[in-house]
ZAMARGU-4260 file (C-alpha; in steps of 0.2 Angstrom, whole numbers, plus 5000, padded with zeros to 4 digits):
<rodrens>
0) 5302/4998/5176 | 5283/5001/5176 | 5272/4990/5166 | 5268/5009/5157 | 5286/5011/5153
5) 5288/4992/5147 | 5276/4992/5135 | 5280/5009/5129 | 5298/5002/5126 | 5290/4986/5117
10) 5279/4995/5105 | 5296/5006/5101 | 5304/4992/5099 | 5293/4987/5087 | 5290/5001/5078
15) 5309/4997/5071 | 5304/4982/5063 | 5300/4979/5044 | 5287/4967/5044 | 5275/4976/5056
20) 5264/4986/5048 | 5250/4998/5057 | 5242/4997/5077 | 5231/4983/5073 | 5247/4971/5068
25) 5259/4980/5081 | 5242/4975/5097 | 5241/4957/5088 | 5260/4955/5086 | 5261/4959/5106
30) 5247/4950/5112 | 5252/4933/5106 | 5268/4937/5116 | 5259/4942/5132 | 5246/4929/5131
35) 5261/4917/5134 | 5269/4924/5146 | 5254/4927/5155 | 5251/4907/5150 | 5267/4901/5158
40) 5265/4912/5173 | 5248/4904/5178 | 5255/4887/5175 | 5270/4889/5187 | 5256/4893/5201
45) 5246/4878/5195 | 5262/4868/5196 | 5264/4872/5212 | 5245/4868/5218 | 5245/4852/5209
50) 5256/4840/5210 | 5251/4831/5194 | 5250/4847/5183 | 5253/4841/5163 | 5256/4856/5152
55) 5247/4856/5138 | 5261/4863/5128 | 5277/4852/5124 | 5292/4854/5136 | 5305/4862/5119
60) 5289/4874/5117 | 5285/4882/5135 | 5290/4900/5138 | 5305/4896/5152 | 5312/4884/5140
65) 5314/4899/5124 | 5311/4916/5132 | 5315/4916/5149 | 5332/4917/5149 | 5335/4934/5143
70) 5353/4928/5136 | 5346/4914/5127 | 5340/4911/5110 | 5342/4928/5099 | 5344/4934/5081
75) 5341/4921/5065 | 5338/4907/5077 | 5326/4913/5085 | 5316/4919/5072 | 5318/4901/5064
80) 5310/4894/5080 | 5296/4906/5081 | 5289/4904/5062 | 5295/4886/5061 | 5293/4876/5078
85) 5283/4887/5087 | 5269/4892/5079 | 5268/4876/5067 | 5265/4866/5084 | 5254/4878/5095
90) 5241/4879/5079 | 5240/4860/5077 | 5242/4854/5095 | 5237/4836/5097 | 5222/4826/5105
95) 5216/4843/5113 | 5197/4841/5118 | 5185/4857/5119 | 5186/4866/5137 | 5205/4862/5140
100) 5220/4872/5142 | 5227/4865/5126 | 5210/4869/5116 | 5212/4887/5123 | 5230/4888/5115
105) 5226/4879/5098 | 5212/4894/5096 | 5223/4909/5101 | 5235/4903/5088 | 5224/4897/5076
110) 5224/4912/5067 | 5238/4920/5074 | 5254/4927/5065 | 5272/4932/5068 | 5275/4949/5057
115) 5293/4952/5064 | 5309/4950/5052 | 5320/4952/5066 | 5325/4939/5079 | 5336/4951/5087
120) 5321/4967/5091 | 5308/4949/5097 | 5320/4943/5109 | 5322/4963/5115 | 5304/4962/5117
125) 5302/4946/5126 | 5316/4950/5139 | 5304/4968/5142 | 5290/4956/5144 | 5299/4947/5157
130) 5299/4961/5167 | 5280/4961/5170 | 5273/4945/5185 | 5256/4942/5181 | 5255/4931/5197
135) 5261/4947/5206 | 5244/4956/5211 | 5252/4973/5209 | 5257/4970/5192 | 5242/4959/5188
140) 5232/4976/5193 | 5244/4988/5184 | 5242/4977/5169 | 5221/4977/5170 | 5222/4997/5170
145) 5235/4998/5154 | 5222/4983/5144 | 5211/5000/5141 | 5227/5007/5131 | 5227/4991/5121
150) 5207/4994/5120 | 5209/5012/5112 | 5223/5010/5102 | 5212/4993/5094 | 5199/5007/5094
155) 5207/5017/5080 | 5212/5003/5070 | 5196/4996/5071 | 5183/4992/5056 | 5164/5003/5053
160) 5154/4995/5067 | 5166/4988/5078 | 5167/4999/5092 | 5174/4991/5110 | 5160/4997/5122
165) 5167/5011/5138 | 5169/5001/5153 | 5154/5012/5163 | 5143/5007/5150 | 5147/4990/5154
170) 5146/4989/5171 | 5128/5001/5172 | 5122/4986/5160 | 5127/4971/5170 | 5123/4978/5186
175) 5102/4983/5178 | 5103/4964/5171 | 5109/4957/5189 | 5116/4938/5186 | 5116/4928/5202
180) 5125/4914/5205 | 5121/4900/5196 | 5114/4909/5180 | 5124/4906/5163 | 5129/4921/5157
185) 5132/4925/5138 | 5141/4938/5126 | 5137/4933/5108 | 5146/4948/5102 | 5162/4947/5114
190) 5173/4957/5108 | 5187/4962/5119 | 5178/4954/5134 | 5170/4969/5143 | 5156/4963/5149
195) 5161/4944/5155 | 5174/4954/5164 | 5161/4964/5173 | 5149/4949/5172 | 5165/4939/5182
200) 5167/4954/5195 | 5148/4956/5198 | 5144/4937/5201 | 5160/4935/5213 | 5153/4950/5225
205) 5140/4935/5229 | 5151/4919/5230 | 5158/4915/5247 | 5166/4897/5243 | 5179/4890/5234
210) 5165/4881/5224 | 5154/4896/5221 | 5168/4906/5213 | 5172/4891/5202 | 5154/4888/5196
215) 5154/4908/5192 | 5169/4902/5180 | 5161/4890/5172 | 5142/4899/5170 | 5153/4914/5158
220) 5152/4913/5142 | 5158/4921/5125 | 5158/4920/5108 | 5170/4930/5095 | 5173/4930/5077
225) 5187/4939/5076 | 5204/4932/5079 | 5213/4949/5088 | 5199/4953/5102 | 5197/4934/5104
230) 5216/4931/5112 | 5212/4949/5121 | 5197/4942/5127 | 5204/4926/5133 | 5219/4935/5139
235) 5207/4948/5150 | 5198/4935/5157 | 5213/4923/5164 | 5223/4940/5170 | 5203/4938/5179
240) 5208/4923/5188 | 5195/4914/5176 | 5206/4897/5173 | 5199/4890/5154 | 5189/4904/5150
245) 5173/4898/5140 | 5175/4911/5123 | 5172/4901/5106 | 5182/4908/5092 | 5166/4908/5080
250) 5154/4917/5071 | 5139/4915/5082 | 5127/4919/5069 | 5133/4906/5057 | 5121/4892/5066
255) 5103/4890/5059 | 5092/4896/5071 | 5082/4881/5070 | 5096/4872/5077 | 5097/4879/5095
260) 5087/4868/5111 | 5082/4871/5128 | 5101/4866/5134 | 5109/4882/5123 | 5097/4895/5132
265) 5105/4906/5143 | 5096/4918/5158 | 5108/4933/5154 | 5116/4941/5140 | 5123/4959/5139
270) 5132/4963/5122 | 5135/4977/5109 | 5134/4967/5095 | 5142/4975/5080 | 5131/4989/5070
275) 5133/4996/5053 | 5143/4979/5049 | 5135/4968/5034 | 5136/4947/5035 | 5138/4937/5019
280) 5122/4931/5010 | 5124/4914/5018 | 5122/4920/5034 | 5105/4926/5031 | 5099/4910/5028
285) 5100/4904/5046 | 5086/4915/5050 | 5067/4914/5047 | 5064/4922/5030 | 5053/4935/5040
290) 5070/4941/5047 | 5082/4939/5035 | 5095/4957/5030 | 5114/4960/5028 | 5112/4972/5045
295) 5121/4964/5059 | 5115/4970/5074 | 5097/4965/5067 | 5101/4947/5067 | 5110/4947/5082
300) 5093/4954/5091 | 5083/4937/5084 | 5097/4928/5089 | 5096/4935/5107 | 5078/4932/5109
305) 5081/4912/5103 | 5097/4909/5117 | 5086/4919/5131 | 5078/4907/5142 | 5059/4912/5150
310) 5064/4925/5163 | 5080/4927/5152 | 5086/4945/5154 | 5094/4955/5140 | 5103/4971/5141
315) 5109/4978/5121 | 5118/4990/5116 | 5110/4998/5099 | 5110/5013/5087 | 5095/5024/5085
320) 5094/5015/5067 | 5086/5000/5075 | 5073/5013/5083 | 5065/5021/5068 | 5069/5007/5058
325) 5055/4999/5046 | 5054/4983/5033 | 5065/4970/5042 | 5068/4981/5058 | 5050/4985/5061
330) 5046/4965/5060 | 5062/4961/5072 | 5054/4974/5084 | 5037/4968/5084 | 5044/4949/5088
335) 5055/4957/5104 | 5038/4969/5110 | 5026/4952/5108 | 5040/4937/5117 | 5046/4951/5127
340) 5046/4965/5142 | 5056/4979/5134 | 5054/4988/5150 | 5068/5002/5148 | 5078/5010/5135
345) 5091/5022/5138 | 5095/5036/5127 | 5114/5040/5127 | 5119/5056/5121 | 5132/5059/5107
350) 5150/5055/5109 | 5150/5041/5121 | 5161/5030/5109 | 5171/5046/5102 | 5182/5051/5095
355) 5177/5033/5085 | 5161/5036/5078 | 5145/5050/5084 | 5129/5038/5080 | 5119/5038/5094
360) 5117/5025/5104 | 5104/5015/5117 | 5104/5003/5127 | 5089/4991/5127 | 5086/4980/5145
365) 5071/4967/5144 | 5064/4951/5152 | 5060/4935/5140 | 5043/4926/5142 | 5031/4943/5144
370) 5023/4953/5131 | 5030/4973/5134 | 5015/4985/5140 | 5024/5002/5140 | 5041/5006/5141
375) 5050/5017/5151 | 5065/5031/5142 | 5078/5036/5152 | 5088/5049/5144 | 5106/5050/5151
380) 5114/5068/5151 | 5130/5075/5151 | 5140/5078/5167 | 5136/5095/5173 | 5146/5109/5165
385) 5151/5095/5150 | 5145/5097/5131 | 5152/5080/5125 | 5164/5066/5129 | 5180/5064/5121
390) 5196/5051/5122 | 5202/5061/5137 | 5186/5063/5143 | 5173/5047/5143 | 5158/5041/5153
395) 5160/5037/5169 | 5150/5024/5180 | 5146/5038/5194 | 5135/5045/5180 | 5121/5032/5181
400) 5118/5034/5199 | 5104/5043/5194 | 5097/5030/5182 | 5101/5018/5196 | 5090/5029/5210
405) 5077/5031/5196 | 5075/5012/5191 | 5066/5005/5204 | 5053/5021/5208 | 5049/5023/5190
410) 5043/5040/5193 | 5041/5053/5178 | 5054/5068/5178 | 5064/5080/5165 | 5073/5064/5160
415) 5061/5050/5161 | 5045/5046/5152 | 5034/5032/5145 | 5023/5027/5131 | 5012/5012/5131
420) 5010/4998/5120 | 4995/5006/5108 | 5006/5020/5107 | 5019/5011/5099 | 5010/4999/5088
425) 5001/5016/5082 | 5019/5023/5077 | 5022/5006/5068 | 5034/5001/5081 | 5045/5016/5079
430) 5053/5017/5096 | 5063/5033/5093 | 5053/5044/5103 | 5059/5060/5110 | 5061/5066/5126
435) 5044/5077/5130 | 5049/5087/5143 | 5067/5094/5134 | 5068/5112/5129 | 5059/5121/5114
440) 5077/5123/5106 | 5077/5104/5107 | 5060/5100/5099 | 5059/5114/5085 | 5044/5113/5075
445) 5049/5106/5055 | 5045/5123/5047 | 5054/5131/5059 | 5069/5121/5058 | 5070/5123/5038
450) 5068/5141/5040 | 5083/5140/5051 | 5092/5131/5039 | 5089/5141/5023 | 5094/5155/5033
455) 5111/5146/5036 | 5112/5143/5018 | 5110/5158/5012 | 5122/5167/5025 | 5134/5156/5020
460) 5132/5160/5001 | 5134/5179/5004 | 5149/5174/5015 | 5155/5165/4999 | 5150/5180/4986
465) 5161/5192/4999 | 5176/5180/4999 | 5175/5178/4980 | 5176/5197/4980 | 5190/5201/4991
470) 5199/5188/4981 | 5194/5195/4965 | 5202/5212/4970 | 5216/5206/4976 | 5220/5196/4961
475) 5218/5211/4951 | 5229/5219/4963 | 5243/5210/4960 | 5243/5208/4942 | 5244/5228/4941
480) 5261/5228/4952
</rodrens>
């Protein structure tokens, strides 16, 4: 059976089942599974390569001891072991330090749950998942390409603000920010683990040893607050060959700025920090008082500019809200143009997140340590012959080859301009400037775009006025028969 097939039976199965309720529990139900079997899988190879291996896990609770055998433990007794032996253990597992296998399991369960009632449709479940060998590089590679179903189908049973970033836009964004070996690499805003994935696949196209490829494990690093894209995450990056994956279950802006030193700083981070989300009045006092709002993605910008070490790169996914923002926004910008080289934003069109939300989106790439002189606007089109991008439809990588050609000549064309710093201190650090080389249709003038509109209105009304009459006379039409 196909790993497509598989799951498509799994999530059937579950759909039978009175205790799961909705995608978001059905993905969380199904990832605690996985994530051990994909667990036990990478221990039996590490069994074999060390000849001291000690699991972290105790012997009763280890996948082939419960779930391997697919005529083994079923029905009531089953589910008793789940809810009261299993989970019980994992969450409190003993003498576990930071940056160990054990410490990786305690997290994913911390927060974790069982919602199944019935012992009988989990053990049909486990023996499906049996069928999958995440230490087979065909399946292993099957399974990456299905993880994007998991991503879309988290997608729409997401919250406002949370939106898991389209694996082109990812990789464009790693690729401008170039880590090299050696260089720590941060997501503050994890998430599902996009971009230390592509971080992971980046940095390995460099390492020719066995010791470069494990110093790139161990320069990756993630934080996530929440408790369902932190096991996906963590689950992403072992299927990645990343063997204690470095991705704190945490709230990453819950640490008083004032607290961070020279050994937190990082020399890379690319993120899409959540946007349109709003943290708890406590949170607020970690920041400066200059800096302090509900908005999210605003304090994850000052946090960005404190963990970026001089000649730090940063690469940032954000809504064209932050652009023409004023009060708190307008200071945050002012701090990133003075302490550093915003030297390019990209302007994406609509869409690039649909069918999840239409905000507009950029990203933002700078260099830590240099005041910004002018910045560079690229505005990314749609494919030729494309109006907009949908679920079946999404970015694609091959689409930024032109920003790649463009970045390092920096040449002025239909879709690239610049402004300079005066420029943007005279707009009060409103960055949301258009593209002056798009069409007329594009850049109506103001009076001519309310004309426009109060024509629409009043087309609609008669439109209205017509439909109201034709009703009318068909009311009266009916009330003579």
């Amino acid at each position: 059976m196909s790993i497509t097939n598989a799951i498509k039976s799994i999530q059937d199965i579950m759909r039978q089942d009175s205790g799961v309720d909705g995608d978001a529990q059905r993905i969380a139900q199904l990832v605690w599974m996985i994530f051990l079997k994909i667990f036990a899988d990478k221990e039996a190879e590490l069994e074999l390569l060390e000849d001291d291996y000690q699991s972290p896990i105790p012997e009763e609770l280890r996948w082939h001891s419960w779930a391997e055998n697919e005529e083994g433990m079923t029905g009531d007794e089953l589910l008793d072991f789940v809810n009261n032996k299993l989970f019980p253990a994992l969450k409190e597992l003993p003498d576990v330090e930071e940056g160990t296998r054990g410490h990786i399991v305690k997290e994913v369960f911390r927060d974790s749950f069982n919602y199944m009632k019935s012992g009988t449709l989990i053990r049909q479940i486990i023996n499906k998942i049996n069928e999958i060998d995440f230490n087979s590089s065909e399946d292993r590679h099957l399974f990456n390409d299905f993880y994007e179903t998991f991503l879309k189908d988290l997608q729409s049973a997401g919250n406002a603000g949370e939106f898991y970033t389209p694996r082109a836009v990812t990789k464009f964004m790693v690729d401008m920010s170039n880590p090299h070996l050696g260089e720590k690499v941060l997501d503050p805003a994890t998430g599902t683990g996009g971009f230390l994935k592509s971080s992971i696949e980046h940095l390995m196209k460099q390492a020719k040893t066995a010791e470069e490829r494990k110093l790139i494990q161990n320069s990756i690093m993630g934080i996530e607050k929440k408790q369902l894209p932190h096991v996906l995450a963590v689950t992403n990056l072992i299927l990645n060959d990343v063997d204690i994956p470095k991705i704190r279950h945490d709230n990453s802006l819950a640490r008083p700025i004032r607290d961070y030193s020279m050994k937190d700083k990082v020399d890379v981070i690319c993120t899409n920090p959540p946007f349109g989300g709003v943290e708890e009045d406590g949170i607020q006092a970690n920041f400066p008082t200059a800096f302090r709002t509900k908005e999210t993605a605003d304090l994850f910008m000052v946090l960005i500019m404190t963990l970026l070490k001089d000649g730090g790169r940063g690469a940032v996914v954000l809504p064209d809200g932050f652009l023409f923002g004023e009060g708190v926004k307008t200071r945050i910008k002012e701090k990133l143009l003075e302490e550093c080289n915003l030297h390019t934003i990209v302007r994406l069109p609509n869409g690039v997140f649909a069918p999840y939300t239409s905000i507009r989106t950029n990203l933002l790439f700078f260099t830590k340590g240099q005041p910004t002189k002018e910045i560079w606007y690229y505005e990314h089109p749609y494919p030729e012959g494309q109006k907009s991008y949908s679920k079946t439809r999404p970015i694609r990588i091959e689409e930024f080859d032109r920003e790649k050609d463009w970045w390092n000549t920096r040449e002025e064309n239909e879709l690239a301009w610049k402004i300079t710093i005066d420029e943007i201190k005279a707009r009060n650090y409103n960055l949301d400037v258009k593209n002056p080389y798009a069409t007329e249709e594009e850049l109506l003038d103001p009076q001519e775009a309310l004309q426009q509109y109060m024509e629409s209105v009043e087309q609609v009304k008669k439109a209205k006025q017509l439909l109201v009459g034709e009703l009318s006379e068909i009311l009266k039409e009916g009330s003579r028969v």
